[in-house]
C-alpha positions as CSV (number, residue, x, y, z in Angstrom):
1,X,9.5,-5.7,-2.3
2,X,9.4,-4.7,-6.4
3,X,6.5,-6.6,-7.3
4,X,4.1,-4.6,-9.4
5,X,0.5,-6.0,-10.5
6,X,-2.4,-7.4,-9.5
7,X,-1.3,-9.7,-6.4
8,X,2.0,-8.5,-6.1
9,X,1.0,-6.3,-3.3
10,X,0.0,-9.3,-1.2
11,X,3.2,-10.6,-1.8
12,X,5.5,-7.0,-1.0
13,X,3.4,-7.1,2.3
14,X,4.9,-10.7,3.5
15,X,8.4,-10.1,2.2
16,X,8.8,-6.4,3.8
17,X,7.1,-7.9,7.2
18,X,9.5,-10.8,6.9
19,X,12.5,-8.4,6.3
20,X,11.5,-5.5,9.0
21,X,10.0,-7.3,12.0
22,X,7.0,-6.5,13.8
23,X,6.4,-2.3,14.3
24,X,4.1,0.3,13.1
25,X,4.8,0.2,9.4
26,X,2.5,0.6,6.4
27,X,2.9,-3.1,5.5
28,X,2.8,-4.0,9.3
29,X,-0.5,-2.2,9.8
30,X,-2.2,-3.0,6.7
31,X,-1.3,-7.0,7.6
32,X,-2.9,-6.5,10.9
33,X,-6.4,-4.8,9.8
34,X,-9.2,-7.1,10.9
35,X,-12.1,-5.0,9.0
36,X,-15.3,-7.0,8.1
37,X,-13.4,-10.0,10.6
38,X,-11.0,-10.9,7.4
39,X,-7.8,-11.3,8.4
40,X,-5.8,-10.9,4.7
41,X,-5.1,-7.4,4.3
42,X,-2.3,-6.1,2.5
43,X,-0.7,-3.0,1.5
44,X,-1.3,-3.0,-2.3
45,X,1.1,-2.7,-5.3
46,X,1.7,0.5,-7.3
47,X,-0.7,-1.0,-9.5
48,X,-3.6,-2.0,-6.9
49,X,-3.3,1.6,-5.7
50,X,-3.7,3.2,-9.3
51,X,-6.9,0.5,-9.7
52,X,-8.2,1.8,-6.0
53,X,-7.7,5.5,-7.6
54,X,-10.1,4.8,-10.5
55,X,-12.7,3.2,-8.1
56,X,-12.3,5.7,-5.7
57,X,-15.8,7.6,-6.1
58,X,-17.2,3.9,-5.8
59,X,-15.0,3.2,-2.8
60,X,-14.8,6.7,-1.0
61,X,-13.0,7.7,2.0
62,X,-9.8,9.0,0.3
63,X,-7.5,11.2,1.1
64,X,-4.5,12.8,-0.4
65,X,-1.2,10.2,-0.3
66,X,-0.7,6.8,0.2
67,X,1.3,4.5,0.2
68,X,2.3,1.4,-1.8
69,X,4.2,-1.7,-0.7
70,X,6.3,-1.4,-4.3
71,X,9.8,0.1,-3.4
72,X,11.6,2.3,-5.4
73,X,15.1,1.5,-3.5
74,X,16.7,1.2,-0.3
75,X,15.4,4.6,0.8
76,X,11.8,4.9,-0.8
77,X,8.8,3.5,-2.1
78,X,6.6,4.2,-4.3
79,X,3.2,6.2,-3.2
80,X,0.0,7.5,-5.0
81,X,-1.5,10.9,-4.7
82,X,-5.2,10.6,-4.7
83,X,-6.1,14.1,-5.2
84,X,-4.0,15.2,-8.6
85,X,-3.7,11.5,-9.9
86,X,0.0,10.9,-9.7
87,X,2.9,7.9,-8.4
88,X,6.2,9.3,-6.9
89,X,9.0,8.0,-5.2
90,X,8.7,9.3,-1.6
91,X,11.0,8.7,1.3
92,X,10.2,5.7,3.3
93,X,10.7,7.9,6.6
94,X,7.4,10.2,5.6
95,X,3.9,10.2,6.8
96,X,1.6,9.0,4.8
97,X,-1.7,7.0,4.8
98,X,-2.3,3.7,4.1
99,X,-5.1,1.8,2.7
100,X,-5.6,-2.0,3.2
101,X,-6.7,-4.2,0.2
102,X,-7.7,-7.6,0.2
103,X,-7.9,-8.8,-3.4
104,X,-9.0,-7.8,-6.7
C-alpha cells in the first residue's frame, strides 16, 4: 500500500484490507465507518491527509496524529501530525487516530 495522491488512499485501504484480514486496524475501521449512511470510507493517502491538514479549521475535530494508509515499509507507515504540521514514519504497532475520507 505505496500509493500517494489524490485516490490512492482509497486504493491502500482495499489492498491492506485484502492483505491483513478483517480486525481493528486503521484501514479496517476507516472501511467500515457508516457516517452520513455512506458506505465508502477510506483511510486517506499521505497526500489526502496533508490536504485534510490545510482544511482542517474548515473541517475541525482534529487532534494530534493520524494515520495514513501510505506505508513506509514492512514495519511502518506513514502518519501526519496535525498540531506542528509534519509526516513521519511511525511504527505500525502505535496508537494513533484515524480519520475516514470519502473523496476529494
Amino acid at each position: 500500500a505505496v500509493r500517494d495522491g489524490i485516490g490512492a488512499g482509497k486504493f491502500n485501504t482495499e489492498r491492506i484490507i485484502a492483505n491483513q484480514g478483517p480486525g481493528t486496524y486503521a484501514a479496517q475501521i476507516c472501511a467500515n465507518y457508516q457516517g452520513g449512511n455512506y458506505g465508502d470510507w477510506y483511510l486517506p493517502s499521505k497526500y489526502e491527509l496533508n490536504l485534510l491538514y490545510l482544511q482542517k479549521t474548515a473541517v475541525g475535530g482534529f487532534g494530534n496524529y493520524y494515520w495514513s494508509s501510505t506505508e513506509g515499509d514492512n514495519s511502518n507507515a506513514w502518519t501526519h501530525d496535525f498540531i506542528n504540521n509534519f509526516q513521519i514514519f511511525t511504527t505500525k504497532v502505535s496508537t494513533l487516530s484515524v480519520r475516514a475520507i470519502r473523496a476529494f
